[in-house]
N, C-alpha and C positions, 0 to 999 in steps of 0.2 A: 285401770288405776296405776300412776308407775309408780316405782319403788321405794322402798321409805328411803329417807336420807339417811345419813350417818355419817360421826366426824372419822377424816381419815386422819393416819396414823400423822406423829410429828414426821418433818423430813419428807412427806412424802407430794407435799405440793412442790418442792421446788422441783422434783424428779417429774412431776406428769405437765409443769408449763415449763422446762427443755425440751420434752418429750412434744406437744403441741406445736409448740416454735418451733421445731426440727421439721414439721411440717412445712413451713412457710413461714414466711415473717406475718404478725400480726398484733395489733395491740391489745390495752387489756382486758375492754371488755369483749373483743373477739376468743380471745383466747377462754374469759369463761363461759362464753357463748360454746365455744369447740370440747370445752369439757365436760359440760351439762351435756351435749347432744352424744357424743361419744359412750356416754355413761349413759346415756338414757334417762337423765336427769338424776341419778343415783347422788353423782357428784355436783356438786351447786357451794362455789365458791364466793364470797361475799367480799367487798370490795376493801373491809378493814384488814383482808387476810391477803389478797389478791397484791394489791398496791405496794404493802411494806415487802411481798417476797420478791416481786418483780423492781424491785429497788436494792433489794438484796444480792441477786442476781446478780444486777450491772456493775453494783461494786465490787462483785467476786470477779468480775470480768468474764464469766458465761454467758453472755447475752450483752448485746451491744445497741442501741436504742435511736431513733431517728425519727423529726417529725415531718408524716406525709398527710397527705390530703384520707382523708378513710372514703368508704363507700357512699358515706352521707353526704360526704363535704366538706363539714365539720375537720379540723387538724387534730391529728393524733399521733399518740408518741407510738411508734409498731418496733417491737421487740424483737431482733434475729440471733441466731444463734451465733456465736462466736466459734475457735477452734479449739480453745482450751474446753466451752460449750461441751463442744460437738464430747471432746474425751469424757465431760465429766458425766453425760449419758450416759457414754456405752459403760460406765466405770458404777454408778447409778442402778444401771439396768440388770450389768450380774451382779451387784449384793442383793437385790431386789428377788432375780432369782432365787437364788442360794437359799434366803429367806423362806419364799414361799415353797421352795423344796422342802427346806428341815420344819415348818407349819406341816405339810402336807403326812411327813412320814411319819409325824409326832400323830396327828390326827388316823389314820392307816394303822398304826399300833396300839392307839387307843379303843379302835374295832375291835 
């Protein structure tokens, strides 16, 4: 049986499709394809939420966007990360930590 769903926090999709894209370049429904599999389907992204962040994205200029041929055939717009991107991950990734630090020791003193 896999895991139940549950909605993730605000903020935190734009941080896990840089995160994906930093993988590879790839479009969107690859990318919630790569997020559900990652997650073990925990995470299951829907395309009213998917579409407006990855649009959001491009405008922030983190991600820069190109239409190639996909695996199908079919033309797809595939998402790659940009350089400002690339910073605004690793900038992403330690508040992310930090975060789950000060959850963790919060939770540890509540023991």
């Amino acid at each position: 049986m896999p895991p139940a769903r549950f909605p993730i926090p605000q903020g935190t999709l734009d941080m896990l499709i840089l995160q994906i894209v930093s993988l590879e370049p790839a479009h969107g429904y690859g990318i919630a394809q790569r997020l559900e599999q990652i997650s073990q389907a925990v995470i299951q992204i829907n395309q009213g939420s998917l579409y407006p962040a990855l649009h959001r994205l491009e405008q922030k200029k983190w991600l820069k966007a190109e239409w190639r041929q996909s695996e199908t055939g079919r033309e797809a717009k595939f998402y790659s990360l940009t350089t400002a991107g690339r910073k605004q991950l690793v900038a992403e990734r330690e508040h992310w930590a930090r975060l789950v630090g000060a959850v963790q020791v919060i939770f540890d003193e509540a023991t």
